[in-house]
C-alpha positions in Angstrom: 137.6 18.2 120.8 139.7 21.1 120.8 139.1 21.8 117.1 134.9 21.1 117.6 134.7 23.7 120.2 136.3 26.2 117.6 134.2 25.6 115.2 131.0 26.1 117.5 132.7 29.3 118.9 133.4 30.3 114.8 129.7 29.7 114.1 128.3 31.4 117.2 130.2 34.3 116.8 129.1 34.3 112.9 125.2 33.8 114.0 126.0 37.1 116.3 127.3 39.4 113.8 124.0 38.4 111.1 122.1 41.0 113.3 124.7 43.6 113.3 125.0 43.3 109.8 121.3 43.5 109.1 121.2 46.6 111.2 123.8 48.4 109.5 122.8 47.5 105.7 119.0 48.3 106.8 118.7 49.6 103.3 119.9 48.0 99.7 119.8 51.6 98.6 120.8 53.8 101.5 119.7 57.1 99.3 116.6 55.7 98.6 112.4 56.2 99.3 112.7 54.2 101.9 115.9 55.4 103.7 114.1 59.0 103.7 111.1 57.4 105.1 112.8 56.3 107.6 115.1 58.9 108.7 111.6 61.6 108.2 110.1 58.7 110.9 113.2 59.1 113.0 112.6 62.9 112.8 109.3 62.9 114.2 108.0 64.8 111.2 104.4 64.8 110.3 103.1 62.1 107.3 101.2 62.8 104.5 99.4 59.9 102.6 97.6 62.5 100.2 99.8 64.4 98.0 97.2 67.0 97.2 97.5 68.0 101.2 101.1 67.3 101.4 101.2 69.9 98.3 98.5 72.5 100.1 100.2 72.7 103.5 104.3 73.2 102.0 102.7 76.1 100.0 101.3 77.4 103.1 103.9 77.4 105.1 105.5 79.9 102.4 104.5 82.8 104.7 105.7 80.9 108.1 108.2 78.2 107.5 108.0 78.2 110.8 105.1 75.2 110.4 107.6 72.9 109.2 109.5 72.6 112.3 108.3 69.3 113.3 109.0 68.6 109.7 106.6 67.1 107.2 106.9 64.4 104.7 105.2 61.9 102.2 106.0 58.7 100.2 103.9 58.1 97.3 104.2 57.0 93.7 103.0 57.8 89.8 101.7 61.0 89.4 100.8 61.4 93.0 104.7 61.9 93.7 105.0 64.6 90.8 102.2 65.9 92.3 103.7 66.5 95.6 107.3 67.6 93.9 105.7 69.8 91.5 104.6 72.0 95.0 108.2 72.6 95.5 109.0 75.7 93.6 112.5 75.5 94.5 113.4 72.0 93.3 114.5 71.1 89.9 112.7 68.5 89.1 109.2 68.3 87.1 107.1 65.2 86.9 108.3 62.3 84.8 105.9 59.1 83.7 109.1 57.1 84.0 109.2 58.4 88.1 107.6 55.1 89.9 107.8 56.4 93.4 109.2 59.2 95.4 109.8 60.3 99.2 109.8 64.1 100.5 110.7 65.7 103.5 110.4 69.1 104.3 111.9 71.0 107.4 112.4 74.4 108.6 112.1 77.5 111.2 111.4 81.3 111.2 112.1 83.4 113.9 112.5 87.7 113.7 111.7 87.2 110.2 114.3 85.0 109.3 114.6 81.6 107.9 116.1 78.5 107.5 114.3 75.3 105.3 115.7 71.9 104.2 113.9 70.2 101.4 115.2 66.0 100.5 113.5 64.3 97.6 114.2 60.8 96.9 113.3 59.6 93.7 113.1 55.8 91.9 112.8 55.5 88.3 112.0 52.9 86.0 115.7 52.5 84.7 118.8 53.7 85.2 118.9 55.9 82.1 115.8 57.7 83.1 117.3 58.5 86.3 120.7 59.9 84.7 118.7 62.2 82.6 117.0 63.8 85.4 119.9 64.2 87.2 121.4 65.9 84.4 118.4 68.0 84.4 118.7 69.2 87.9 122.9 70.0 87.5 122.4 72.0 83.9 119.2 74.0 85.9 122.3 76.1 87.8 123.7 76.9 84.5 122.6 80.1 82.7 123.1 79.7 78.8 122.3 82.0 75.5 120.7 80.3 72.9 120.6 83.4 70.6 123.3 85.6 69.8 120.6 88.3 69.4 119.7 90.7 72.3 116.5 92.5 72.3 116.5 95.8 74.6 113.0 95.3 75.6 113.3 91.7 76.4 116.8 91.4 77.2 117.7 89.6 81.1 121.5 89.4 82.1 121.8 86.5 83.1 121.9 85.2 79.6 125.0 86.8 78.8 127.3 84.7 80.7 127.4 80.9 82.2 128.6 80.5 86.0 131.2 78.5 84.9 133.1 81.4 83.0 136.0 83.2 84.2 136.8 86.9 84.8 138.4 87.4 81.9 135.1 85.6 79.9 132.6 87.3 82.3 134.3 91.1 80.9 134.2 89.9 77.4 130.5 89.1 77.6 130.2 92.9 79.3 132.1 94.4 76.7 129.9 92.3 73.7 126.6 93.5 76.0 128.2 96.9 75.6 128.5 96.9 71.8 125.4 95.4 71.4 123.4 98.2 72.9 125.8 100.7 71.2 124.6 98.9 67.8 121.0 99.2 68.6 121.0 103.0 69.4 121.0 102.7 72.8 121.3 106.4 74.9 124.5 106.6 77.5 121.8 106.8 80.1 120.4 103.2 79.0 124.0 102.2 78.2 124.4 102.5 82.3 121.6 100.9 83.6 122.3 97.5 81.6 125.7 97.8 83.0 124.4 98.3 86.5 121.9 95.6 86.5 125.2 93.2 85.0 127.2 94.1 87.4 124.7 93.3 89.9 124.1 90.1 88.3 127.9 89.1 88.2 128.6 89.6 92.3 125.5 87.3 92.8 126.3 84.6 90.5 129.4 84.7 91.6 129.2 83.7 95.0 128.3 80.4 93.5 130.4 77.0 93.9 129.5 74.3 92.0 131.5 71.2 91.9 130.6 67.4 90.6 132.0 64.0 91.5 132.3 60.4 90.8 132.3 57.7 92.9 134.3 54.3 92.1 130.8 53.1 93.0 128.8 54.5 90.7 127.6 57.0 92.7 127.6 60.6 90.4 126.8 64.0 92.5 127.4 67.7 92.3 127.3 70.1 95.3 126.9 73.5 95.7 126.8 76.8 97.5 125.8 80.3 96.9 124.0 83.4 98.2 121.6 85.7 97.2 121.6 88.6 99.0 121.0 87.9 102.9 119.9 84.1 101.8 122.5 81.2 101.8 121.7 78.3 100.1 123.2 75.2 99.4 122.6 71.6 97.8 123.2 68.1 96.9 122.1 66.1 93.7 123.2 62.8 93.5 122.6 59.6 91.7 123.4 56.0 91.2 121.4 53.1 89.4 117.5 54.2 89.4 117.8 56.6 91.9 118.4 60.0 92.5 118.6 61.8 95.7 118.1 65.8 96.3 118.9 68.0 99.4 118.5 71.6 99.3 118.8 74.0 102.3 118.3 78.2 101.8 118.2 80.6 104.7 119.8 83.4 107.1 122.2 81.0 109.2 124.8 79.1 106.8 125.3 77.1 109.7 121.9 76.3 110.6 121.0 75.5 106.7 124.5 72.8 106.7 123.5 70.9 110.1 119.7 70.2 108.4 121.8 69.1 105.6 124.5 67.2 107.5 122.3 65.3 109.2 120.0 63.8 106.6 123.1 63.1 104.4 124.6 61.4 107.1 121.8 59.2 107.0 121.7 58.5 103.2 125.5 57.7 103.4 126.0 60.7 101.5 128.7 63.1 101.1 126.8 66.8 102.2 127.2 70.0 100.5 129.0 72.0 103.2 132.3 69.7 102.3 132.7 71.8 99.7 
């Protein structure tokens, strides 16, 4: 009798926990269209079904981010979702045929003149592959490369002479090469000067930038990072993992504002945020 009433406790207790289990696996793919659905929901941000009007009001808001306080946001698929990503200047990411469906949400606040705006995309693709390549996309856009060892004083922009990634001692040789080059090409002292001005200038903002990646024993591949420009923080997560990959970027005044937006909705997505770097 003993061993009966164990076993009905064993399965009652089992037939408890299916709930709690169910509750916190709510989503196969916790970084996924739905998840940001859901946490945007949760937010109490404003839905878009049209991604033509989800696209007309973020560009609006450009002069008062201050209309995305409530936040906004939009699921959608096909070309409707590049659509709607395309209107986010700041994002990485173009529209791909292979893209099946994607989930923004935008949020943000201006007061005295100052801002602070987090942007999440969450995007499905059609296979895994597909999804890789846009998130190597996204990571090599914070690189700055030279594809021509030729410089052209009329056309010429510093920030082809180096990549982040290169060390003081690289970053001077790259001077030094700029240096030469101009000498070659007849340059005055005068010119000379400004190009090493507007390198210089180039070299504390780049700088600022950390930029890290990862790899989960999951599967799960992401690079963070932070920077500044200027007065403006800004900061970011790309991540990605079977068909999907996950963005969150936050820019503004307050760092600390900018890493809570970003903090929170991470939490969310079971995701490791930027500020951890």
């Amino acid at each position: 009798m003993k061993k009966i009433m164990s076993l009905i406790s064993i399965t009652l207790a089992a037939s408890m926990m299916l709930p709690l289990t169910g509750c916190l696996n709510k989503f196969v793919n916790p970084m996924g269209t739905a998840a940001l659905e859901d946490y945007a929901k949760n937010y109490g941000a404003e839905e878009y079904k049209n991604s033509r009007e989800f696209a007309d009001f973020y560009k609006d808001s450009y002069g008062d981010v201050g209309r995305l306080s409530e936040g906004i946001y939009i699921r959608t698929d096909g070309k409707s979702a590049g659509k709607a990503i395309e209107s986010l200047d700041q994002t990485p990411f173009f529209y791909d045929e292979d893209m099946k469906e994607a989930t923004i949400f935008a949020v943000g606040d201006m007061s005295y003149y100052k801002f602070n705006e987090c942007v999440c995309v969450s995007m499905a693709f059609g296979s895994e592959r597909e999804a890789e390549l846009c998130y190597e996309v996204a990571v090599d856009e914070y690189y700055v490369h030279s594809d021509s060892d030729v410089i052209d004083a009329n056309d010429f922009d510093v920030r082809m002479v180096f990549d982040i990634y290169q060390n003081d001692a690289q970053v001077e040789q790259a001077r030094q090469a700029l240096q030469r080059e101009l000498i070659d090409m007849g340059a005055t002292g005068e010119m000379i000067d400004q190009w090493m001005q507007v390198f210089d200038t180039m070299y504390d903002i780049d700088y600022d930038l950390v930029l890290e990646s990862f790899e989960g024993e999951d599967g799960l591949k992401y690079t963070l990072l932070t920077g500044s420009h200027g007065d403006v923080f800004y900061t970011a997560g790309i991540y990605f993992k079977d068909n999907t990959v996950f963005y969150a970027y936050g820019f503004g005044y307050d760092e600390d504002e900018v890493n809570a937006y970003l903090d929170d909705v991470c939490g969310h997505m079971k995701l490791t945020p930027p500020s951890s770097l």
